[in-house]
LODREN-227278 format. One record per residue (C-alpha): z, x, y. Coordinates in Angstrom, 1 decimal. Layout:
residues N
c3 c1 c2
Z X Y $
...
This chain:
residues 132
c3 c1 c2
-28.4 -3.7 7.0 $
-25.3 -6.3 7.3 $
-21.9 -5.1 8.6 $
-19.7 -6.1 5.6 $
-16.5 -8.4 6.2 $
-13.2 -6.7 6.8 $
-11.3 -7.7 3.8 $
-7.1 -8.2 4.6 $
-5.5 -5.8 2.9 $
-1.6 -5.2 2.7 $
0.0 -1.5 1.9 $
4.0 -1.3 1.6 $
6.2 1.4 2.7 $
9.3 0.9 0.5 $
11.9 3.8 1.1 $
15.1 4.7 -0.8 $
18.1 7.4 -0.6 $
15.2 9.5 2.2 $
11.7 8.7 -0.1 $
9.2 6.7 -0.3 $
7.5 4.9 -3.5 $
3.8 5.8 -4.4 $
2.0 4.3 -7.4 $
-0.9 5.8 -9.5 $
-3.3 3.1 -10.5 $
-4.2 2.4 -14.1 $
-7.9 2.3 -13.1 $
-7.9 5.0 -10.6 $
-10.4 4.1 -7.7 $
-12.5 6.5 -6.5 $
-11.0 9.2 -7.9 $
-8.0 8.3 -5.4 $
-4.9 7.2 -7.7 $
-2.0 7.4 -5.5 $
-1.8 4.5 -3.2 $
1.0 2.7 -1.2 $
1.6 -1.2 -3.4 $
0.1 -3.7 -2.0 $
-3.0 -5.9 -2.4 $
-5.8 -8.4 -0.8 $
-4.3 -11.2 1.3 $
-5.2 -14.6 -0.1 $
-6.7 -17.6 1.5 $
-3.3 -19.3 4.0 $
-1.6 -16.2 2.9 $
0.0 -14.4 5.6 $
0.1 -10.4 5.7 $
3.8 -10.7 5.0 $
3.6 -13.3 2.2 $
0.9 -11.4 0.5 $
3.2 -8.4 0.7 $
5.9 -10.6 -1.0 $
3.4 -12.3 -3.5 $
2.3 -8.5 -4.5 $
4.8 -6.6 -5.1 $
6.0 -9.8 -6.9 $
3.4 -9.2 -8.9 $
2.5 -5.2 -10.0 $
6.0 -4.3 -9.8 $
8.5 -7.4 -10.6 $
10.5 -6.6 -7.4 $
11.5 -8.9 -4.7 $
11.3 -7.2 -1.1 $
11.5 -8.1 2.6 $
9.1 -7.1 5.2 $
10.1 -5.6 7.5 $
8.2 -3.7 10.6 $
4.9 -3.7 11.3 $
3.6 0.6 10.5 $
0.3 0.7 11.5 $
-3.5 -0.5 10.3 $
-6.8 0.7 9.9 $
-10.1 -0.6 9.3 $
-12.2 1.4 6.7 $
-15.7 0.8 5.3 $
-15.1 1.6 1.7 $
-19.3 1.3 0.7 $
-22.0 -0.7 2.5 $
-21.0 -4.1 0.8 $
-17.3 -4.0 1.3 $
-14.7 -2.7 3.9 $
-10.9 -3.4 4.4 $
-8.7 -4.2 7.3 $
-5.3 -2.3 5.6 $
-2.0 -3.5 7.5 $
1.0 -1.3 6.5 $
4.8 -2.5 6.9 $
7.8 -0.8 6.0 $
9.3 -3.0 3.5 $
12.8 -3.2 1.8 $
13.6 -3.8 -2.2 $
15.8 -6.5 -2.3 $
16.2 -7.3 -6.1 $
14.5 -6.4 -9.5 $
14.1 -4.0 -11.9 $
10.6 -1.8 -11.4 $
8.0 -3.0 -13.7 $
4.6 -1.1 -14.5 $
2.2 -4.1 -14.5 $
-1.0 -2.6 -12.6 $
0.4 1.1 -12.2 $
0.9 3.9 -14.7 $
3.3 5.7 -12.7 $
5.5 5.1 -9.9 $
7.1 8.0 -7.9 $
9.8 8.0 -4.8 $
9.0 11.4 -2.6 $
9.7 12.8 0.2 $
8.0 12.3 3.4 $
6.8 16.0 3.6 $
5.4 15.8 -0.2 $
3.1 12.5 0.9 $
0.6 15.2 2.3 $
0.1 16.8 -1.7 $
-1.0 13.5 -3.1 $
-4.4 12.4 -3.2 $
-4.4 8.9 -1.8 $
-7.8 6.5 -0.6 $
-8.8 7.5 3.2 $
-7.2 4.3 4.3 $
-4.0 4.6 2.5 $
-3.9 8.5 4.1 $
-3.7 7.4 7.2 $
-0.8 5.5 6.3 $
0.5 9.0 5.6 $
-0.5 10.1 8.9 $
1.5 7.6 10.4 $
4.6 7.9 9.0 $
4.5 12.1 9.6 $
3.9 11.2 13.5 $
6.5 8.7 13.3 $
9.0 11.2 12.0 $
């Protein structure tokens, strides 16, 4: 059996007024729909212009990346596995668009742990409640 790749993934951490924005997938995967934006980094694409690029993208918003959170590597099935890189990211202009999300939803840091998120983007949650 192959080890799969490690796919570069990006997550953001966008906060506002003490919360922090979650999204719910339109296709839910793996019965996980909460997830921090974000999306697979693209070939000469760094982890912070893929950031950019996706929340360009499934929200309409222009942002700025700012610290480095934390990462994990998760094997999501034998044929596929992510490298997820989390940054704490500020909105800098536009209007919240649904594109790829059927909800969006700021909460607080000690609601996080009621959501069910992916195992990868949990620890992300993790991180941010040891940070605190």
């Amino acid at each position: 059996m192959n080890n799969p790749e490690y796919v570069p993934v990006t997550a953001a951490v966008i906060r506002k007024d003490n919360k922090i924005l979650i999204a719910k997938r339109k296709r839910a995967l793996m019965g996980s729909p909460w997830e921090f934006p974000g999306g697979k980094v693209e070939k000469n694409e760094t982890l912070q212009e893929c950031l950019k690029r996706e929340l360009r993208e499934e929200l309409g918003i222009e942002v700025e990346v700012g610290e480095f959170l934390c990462s994990y590597k998760h094997v999501l099935n034998c044929q596929s596995a992510i490298n997820l890189y989390a940054y704490e990211v500020t909105h800098i202009s536009g209007d919240f668009e649904l594109r790829d999300h059927e909800e969006i939803r700021w909460v607080s840091l000690e609601e996080l742990e009621k959501f069910n998120f992916p195992d990868a983007d949990r620890m992300i949650v993790h991180a941010l409640l040891d940070k605190h």
